[in-house]
C-alpha positions as CSV (number, residue, x, y, z in Angstrom):
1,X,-14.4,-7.3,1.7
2,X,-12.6,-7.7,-1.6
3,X,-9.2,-9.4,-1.9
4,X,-7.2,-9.6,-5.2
5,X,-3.1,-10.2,-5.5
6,X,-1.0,-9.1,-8.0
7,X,2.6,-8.4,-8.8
8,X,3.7,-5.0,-8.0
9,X,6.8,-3.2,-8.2
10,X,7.8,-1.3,-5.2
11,X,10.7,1.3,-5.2
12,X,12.2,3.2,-2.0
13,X,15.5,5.4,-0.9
14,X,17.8,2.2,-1.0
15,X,16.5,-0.2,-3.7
16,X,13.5,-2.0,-5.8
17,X,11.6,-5.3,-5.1
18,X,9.1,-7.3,-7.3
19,X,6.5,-8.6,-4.8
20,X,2.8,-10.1,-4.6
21,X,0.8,-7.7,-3.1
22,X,-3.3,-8.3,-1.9
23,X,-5.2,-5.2,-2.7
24,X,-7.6,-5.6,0.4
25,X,-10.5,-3.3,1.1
26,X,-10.6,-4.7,4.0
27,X,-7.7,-3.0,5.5
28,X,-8.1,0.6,6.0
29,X,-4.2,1.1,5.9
30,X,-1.5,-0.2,3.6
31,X,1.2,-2.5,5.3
32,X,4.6,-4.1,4.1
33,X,6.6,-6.5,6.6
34,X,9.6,-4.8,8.2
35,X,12.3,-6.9,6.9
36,X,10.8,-5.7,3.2
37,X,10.8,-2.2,4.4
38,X,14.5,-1.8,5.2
39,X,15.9,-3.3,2.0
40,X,13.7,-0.3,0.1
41,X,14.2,2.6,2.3
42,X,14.3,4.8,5.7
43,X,11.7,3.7,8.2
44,X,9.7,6.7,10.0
45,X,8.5,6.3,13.7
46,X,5.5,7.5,13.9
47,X,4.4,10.3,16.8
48,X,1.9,8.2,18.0
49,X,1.0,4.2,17.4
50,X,-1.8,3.2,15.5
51,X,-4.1,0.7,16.8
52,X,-5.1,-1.9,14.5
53,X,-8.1,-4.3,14.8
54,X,-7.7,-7.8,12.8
55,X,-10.3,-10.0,11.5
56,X,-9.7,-12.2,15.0
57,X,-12.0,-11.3,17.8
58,X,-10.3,-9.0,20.1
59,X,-7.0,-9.2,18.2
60,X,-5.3,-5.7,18.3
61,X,-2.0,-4.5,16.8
62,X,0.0,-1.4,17.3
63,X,1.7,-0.1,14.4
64,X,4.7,2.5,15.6
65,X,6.9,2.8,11.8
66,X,6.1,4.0,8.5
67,X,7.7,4.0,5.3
68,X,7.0,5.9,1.9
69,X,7.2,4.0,-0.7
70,X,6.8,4.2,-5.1
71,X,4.7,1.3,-6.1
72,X,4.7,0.3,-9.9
73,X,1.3,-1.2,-11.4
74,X,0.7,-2.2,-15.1
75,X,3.0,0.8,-16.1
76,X,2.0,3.4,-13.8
77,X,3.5,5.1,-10.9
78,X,2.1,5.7,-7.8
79,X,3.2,6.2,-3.9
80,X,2.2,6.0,-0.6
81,X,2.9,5.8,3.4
82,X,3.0,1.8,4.3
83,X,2.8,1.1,7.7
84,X,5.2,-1.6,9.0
85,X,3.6,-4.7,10.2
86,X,4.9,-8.1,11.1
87,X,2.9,-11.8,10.0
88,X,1.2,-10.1,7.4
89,X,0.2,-12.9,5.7
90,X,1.9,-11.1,2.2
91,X,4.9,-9.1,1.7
92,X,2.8,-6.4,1.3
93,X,-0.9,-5.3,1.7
94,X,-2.7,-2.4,-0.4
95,X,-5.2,-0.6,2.3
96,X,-8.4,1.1,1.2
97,X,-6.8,4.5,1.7
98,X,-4.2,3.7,-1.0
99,X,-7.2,2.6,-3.6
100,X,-9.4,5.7,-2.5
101,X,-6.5,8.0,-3.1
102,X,-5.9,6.5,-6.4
103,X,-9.2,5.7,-7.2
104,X,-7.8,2.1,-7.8
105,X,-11.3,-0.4,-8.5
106,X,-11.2,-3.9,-8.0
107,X,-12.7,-6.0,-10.6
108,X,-13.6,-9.5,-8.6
109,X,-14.8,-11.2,-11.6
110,X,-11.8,-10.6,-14.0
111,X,-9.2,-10.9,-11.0
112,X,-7.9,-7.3,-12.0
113,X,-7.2,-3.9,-10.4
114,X,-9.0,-1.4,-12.6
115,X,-6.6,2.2,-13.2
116,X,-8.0,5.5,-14.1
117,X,-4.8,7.0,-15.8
118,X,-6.3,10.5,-15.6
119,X,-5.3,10.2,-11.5
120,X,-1.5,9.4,-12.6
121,X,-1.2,12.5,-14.6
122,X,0.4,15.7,-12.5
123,X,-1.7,18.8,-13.6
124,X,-0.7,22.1,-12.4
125,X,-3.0,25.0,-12.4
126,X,-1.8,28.6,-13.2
127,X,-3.6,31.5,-11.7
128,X,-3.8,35.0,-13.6
C-alpha cells in the first residue's frame, strides 16, 4: 500500500475548497467526509450500499451517498464519484479507481503524484 498527501483543489455544484487529500492505493474507492461534501455540492444516495472493509480486523462500513466532484491537481482538471464517509482520517481520500482512471502514479521516493497530461486532454474522434 502507498500513501502520499497533497493539496488539492476540489470544486462541486455549490462552491470550492483547498484541502489535503492522501492518494491511497489502498482504498479501492475515493472518499470525502460528509460535512465537506455538502459545502461543494448535491449528495446522491446510492441504489444500493457499498460495503467497505477497513484495515481493522473485521471492521466493516456501509457507504449509502455519493457525490461528483472536479478535483484540481498541479494545474490539471480532473473528476470523479466520492463516496461519503465519516472518521476518515483526511478530508478527503483518493481511491485506486480514481488513479487507474487517470493513470495517476505515485512517486514514493520524491513524495509526488506523477500526471500523464495526455489523459487530461478531450479527444474526439470523427467517423467518415
Amino acid at each position: 500500500m502507498a500513501i502520499i498527501q497533497k493539496k488539492l483543489s476540489l470544486e462541486g455544484s455549490k462552491g470550492k475548497e483547498e484541502v489535503i487529500a492522501l492518494f491511497d492505493t489502498g482504498s479501492t474507492y475515493s472518499c470525502i467526509k460528509p460535512e465537506l461534501a455538502l459545502k461543494l455540492g448535491i449528495i446522491e444516495k446510492l441504489p444500493r450500499g457499498i460495503e467497505l472493509r477497513t484495515a481493522k480486523e473485521g471492521e466493516v462500513l456501509v457507504a449509502t451517498q455519493r457525490i461528483s466532484l472536479d478535483f484540481y491537481l498541479d494545474g490539471y482538471r480532473f473528476s470523479d464519484e466520492f463516496i461519503l464517509l465519516s472518521n476518515l482520517s483526511e478530508p478527503v481520500i483518493i481511491g485506486a479507481k480514481t488513479m487507474q482512471a487517470w493513470r495517476f502514479k505515485l512517486d514514493l521516493e520524491n513524495d509526488e503524484v506523477i500526471i500523464d497530461p495526455r489523459v487530461t486532454k478531450l479527444r474526439l474522434l470523427t467517423f467518415k
